[in-house]
Every structure is written in C-alpha cells, then in structure tokens.
PADO-981052 format. One record per residue: residue in three letters; x, y, z of N, C-alpha, C in turn. Coordinates in steps of 0.02 Angstrom, whole numbers, plus 50000, padded with zeros to 5 digits. Example, Ala and Ser with C-alpha at 12.3 -4.5 7.8 and 13.67 -1.06 7.14 Angstrom:
<recs>
{rec 'ALA', {50660, 49716, 50390}, {50615, 49775, 50390}, {50660, 49835, 50390}}
{rec 'SER', {50642, 49888, 50354}, {50684, 49947, 50357}, {50645, 50002, 50394}}
</recs>
This chain:
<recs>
{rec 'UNK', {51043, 41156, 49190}, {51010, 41220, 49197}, {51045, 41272, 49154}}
{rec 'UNK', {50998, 41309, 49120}, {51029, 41351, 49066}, {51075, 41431, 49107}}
{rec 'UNK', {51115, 41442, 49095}, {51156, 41493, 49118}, {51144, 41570, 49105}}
{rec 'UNK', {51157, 41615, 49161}, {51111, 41690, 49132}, {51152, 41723, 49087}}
{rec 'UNK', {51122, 41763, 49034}, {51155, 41804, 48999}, {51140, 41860, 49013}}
{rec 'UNK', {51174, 41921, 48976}, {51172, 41969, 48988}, {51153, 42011, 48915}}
{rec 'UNK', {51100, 42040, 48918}, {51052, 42086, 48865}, {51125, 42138, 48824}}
{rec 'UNK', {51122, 42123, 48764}, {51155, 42171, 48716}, {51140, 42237, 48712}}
{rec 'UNK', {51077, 42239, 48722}, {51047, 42305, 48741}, {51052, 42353, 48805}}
{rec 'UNK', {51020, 42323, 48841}, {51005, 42358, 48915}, {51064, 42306, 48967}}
{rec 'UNK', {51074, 42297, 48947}, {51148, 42245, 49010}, {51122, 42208, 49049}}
{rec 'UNK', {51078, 42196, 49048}, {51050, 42185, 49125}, {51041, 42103, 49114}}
{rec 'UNK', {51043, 42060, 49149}, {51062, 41990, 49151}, {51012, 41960, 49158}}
{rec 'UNK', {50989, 41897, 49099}, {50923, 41853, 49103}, {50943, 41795, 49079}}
{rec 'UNK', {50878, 41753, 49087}, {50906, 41679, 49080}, {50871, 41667, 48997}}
{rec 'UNK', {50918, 41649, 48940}, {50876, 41622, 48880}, {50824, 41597, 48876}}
{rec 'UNK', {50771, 41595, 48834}, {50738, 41556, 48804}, {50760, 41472, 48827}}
{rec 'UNK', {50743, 41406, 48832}, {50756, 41364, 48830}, {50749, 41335, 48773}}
{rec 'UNK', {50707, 41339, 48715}, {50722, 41331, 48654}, {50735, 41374, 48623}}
{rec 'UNK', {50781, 41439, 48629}, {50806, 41477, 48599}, {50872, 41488, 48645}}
{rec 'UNK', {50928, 41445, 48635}, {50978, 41467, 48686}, {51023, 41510, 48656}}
{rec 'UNK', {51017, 41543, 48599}, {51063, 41578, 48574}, {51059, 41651, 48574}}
{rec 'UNK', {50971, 41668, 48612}, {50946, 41718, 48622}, {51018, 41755, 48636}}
{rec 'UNK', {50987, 41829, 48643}, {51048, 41888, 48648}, {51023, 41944, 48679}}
{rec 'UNK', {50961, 41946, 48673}, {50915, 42015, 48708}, {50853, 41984, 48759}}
{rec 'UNK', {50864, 42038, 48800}, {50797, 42009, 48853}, {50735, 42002, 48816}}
{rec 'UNK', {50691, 41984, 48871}, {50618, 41972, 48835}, {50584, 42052, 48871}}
{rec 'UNK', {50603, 42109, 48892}, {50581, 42174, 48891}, {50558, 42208, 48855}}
{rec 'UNK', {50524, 42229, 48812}, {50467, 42279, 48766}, {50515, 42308, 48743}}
{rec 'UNK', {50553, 42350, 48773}, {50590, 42418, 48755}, {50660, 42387, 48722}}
{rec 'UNK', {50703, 42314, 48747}, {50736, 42290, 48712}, {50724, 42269, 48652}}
{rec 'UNK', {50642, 42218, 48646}, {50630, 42181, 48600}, {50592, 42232, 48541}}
{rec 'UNK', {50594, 42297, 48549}, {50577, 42344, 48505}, {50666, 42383, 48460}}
{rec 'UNK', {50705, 42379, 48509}, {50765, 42402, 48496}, {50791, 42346, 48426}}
{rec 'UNK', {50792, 42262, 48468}, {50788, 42232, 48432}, {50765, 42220, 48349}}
{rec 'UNK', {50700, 42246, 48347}, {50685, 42235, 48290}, {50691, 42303, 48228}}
{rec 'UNK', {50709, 42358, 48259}, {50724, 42430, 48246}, {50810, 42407, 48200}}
{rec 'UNK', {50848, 42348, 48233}, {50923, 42335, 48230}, {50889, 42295, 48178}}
{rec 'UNK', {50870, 42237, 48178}, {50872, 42203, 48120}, {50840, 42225, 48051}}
{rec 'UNK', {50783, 42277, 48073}, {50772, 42306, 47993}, {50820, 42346, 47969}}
{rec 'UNK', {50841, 42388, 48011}, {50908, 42412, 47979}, {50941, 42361, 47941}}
{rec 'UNK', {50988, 42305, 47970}, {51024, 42280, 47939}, {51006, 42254, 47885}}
{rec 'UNK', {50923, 42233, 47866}, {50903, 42189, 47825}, {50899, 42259, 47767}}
{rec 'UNK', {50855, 42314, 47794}, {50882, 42361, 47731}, {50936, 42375, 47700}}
{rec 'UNK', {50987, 42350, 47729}, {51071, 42381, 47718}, {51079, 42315, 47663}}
{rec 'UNK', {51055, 42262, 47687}, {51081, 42201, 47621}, {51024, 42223, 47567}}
{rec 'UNK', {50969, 42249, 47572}, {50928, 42248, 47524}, {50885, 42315, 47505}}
{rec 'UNK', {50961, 42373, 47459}, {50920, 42430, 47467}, {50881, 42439, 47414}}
{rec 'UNK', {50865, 42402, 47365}, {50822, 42432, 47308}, {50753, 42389, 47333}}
{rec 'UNK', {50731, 42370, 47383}, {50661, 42327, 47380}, {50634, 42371, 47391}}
{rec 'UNK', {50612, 42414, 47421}, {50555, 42446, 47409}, {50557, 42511, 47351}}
{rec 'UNK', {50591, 42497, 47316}, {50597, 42548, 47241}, {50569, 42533, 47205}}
{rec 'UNK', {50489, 42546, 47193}, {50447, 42520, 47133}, {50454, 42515, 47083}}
{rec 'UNK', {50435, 42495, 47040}, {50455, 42511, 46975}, {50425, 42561, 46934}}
{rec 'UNK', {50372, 42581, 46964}, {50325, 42645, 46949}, {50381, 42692, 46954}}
{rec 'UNK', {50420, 42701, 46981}, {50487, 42759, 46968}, {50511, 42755, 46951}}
{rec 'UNK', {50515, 42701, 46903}, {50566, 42675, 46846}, {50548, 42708, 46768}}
{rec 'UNK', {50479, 42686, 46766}, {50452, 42654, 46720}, {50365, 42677, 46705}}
{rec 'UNK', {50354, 42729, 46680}, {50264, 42767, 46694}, {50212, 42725, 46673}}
{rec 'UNK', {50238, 42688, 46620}, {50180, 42634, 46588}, {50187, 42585, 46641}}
{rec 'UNK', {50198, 42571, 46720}, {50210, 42520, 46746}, {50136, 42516, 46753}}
{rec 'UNK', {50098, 42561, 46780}, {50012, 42556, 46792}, {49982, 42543, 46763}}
{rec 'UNK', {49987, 42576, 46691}, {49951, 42526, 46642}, {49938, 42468, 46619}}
{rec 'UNK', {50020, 42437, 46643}, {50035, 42377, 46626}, {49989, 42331, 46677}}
{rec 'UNK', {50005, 42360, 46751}, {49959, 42316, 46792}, {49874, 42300, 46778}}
{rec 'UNK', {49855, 42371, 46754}, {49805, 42394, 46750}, {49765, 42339, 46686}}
{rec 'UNK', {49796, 42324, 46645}, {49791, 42305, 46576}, {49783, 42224, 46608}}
{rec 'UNK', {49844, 42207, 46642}, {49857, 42123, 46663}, {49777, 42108, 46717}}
{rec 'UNK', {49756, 42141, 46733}, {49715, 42145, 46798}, {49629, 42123, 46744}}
{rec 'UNK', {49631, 42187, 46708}, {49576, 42186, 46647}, {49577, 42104, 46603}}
{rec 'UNK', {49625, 42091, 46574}, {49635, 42023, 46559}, {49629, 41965, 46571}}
{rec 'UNK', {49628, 41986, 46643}, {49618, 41906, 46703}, {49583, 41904, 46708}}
{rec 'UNK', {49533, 41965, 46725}, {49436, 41963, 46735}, {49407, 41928, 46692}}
{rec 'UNK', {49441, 41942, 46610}, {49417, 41924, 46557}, {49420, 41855, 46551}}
{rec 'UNK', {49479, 41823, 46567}, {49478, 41746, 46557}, {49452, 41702, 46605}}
{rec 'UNK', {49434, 41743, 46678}, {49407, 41707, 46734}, {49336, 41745, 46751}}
{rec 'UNK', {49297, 41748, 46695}, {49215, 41782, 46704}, {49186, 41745, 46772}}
{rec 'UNK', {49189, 41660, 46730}, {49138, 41612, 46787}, {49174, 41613, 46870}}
{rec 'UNK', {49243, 41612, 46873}, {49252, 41616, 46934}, {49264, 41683, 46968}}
{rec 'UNK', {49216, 41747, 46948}, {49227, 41782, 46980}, {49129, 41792, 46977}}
{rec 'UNK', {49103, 41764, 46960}, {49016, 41745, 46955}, {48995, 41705, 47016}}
{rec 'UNK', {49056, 41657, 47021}, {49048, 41608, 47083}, {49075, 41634, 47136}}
{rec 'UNK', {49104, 41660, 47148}, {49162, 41709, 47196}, {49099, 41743, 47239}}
{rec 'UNK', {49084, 41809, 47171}, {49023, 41842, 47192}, {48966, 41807, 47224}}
{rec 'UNK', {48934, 41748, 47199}, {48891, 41738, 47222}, {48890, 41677, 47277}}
{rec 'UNK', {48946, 41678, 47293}, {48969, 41626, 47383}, {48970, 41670, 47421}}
{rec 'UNK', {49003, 41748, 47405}, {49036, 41795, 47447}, {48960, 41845, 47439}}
{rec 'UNK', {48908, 41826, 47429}, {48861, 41887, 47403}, {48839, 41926, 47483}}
{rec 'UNK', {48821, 41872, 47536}, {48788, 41909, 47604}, {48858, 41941, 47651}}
{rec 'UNK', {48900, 41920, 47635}, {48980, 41957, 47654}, {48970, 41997, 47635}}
{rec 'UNK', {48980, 42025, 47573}, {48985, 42081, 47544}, {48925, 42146, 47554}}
{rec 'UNK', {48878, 42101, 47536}, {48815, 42144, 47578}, {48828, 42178, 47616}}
{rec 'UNK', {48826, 42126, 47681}, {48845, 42169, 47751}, {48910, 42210, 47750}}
{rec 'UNK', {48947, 42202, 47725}, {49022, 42250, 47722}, {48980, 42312, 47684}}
{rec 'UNK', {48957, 42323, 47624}, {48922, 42395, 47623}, {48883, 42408, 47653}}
{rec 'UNK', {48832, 42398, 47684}, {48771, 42416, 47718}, {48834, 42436, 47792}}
{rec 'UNK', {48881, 42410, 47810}, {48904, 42447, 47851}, {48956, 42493, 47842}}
{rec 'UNK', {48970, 42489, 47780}, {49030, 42527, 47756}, {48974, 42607, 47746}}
{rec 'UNK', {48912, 42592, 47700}, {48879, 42649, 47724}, {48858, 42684, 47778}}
{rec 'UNK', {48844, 42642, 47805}, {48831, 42668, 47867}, {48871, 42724, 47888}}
{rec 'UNK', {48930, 42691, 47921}, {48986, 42734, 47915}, {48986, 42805, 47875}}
{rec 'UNK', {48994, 42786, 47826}, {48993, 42849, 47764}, {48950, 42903, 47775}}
{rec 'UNK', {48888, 42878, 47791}, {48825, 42930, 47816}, {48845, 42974, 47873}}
{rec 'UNK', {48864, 42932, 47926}, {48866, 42941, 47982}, {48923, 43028, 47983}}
{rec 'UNK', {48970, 42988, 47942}, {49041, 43047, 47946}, {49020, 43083, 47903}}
{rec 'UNK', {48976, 43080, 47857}, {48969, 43144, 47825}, {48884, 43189, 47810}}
{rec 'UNK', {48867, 43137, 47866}, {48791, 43180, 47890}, {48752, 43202, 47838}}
{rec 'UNK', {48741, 43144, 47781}, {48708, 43142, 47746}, {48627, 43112, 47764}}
{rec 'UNK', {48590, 43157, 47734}, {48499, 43128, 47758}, {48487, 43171, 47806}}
{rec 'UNK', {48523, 43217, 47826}, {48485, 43254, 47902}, {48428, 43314, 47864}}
{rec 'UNK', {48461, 43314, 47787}, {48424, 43393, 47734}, {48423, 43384, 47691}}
{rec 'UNK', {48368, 43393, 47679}, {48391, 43373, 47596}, {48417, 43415, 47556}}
{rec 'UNK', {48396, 43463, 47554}, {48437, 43528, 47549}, {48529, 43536, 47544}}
{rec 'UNK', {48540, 43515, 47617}, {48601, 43498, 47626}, {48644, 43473, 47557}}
{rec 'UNK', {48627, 43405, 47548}, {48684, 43385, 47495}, {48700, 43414, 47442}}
{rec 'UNK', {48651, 43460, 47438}, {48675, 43473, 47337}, {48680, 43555, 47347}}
{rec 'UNK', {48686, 43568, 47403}, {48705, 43651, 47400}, {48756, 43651, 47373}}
{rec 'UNK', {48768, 43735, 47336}, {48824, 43745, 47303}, {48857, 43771, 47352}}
{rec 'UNK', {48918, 43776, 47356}, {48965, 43823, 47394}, {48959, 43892, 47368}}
{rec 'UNK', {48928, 43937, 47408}, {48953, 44000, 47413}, {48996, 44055, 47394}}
</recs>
C-alpha cells in the first residue's frame, strides 16, 4: 500500500498517484494550478529568448515569411485545387456562418440606407 505524502504546496497530506509515485502536489485545483504557474516559471528561467521573435530582430522577417508562403502556393497549385475542392462544403458552411455572425453583430440589411451613410 502506497504511503501518504504531504502537498509541497498546501501541506496537507494525500496518497500519490499509483502510477505516479513520485507525485509531490495534491490532486486540488488550486495546488495543481500553483503547480503549473511553478513549472512555467522555471521552464522560462532555462529558456529566456523563446518567445523573442525574430520580427524584433530583423523587419524583413515578414516579408521573408510572406515571400516563402507565396512560393509554396506556387509550387503546390494542384494540391491546394484538391484541398479546396474535398474541403469545398466545410468551407461553405464555415462562411455562410461566419456571415451570419458578421450580419448579426453589425446589423447589416435592417436599411439600406444604413450602410453607406457618411458620418456626420
């Protein structure tokens, strides 16, 4: 029988995981949030330049993507023909509800009038 430990966090005494006997923190929300609050810290502390883009390095970095992105379309026409046209009733429905939406929040069609007034 596995033996109780006691939470690094909150003190309070529980029994491990049974396939995790090396556990260290309870299985409590408020520990297992503490928990993971501790380990990104530490993982940022070994690794402080990862989230330093290179876009702050470097201004042509966008272009560069921008350019690599344009290039790939170019050499992969047919599989983005076939892409499109497997994915065609997906996509459909993703605008027809993405408009929807769009209408909805910006109460377009109630005037016609409405849309193309100038501001005042």
């Amino acid at each position: 029988m596995t033996e109780e430990k006691f939470c690094k966090i909150c003190g309070k005494s529980f029994v491990p995981n049974k396939y995790r006997t090396n556990q260290t923190v309870c299985s409590s929300l408020e520990c297992q949030y503490q928990r993971q609050l501790d380990n990104m810290k530490i993982w940022r502390g070994h690794n402080p330049n990862y989230f330093k883009y290179k876009e702050s390095q470097d201004s042509s970095w966008k272009e560069t993507c921008r350019h690599r992105s344009l290039e790939w379309r170019k050499k992969h026409q047919e599989y983005l023909k076939l892409y499109r046209e497997e994915h065609r009733e997906r996509h459909r429905n993703y605008m027809k509800e993405y408009m929807r939406e769009y209408r909805k929040k910006h109460k377009i069609g109630q005037g016609a009038g409405d849309i193309f007034q100038s501001p005042a």
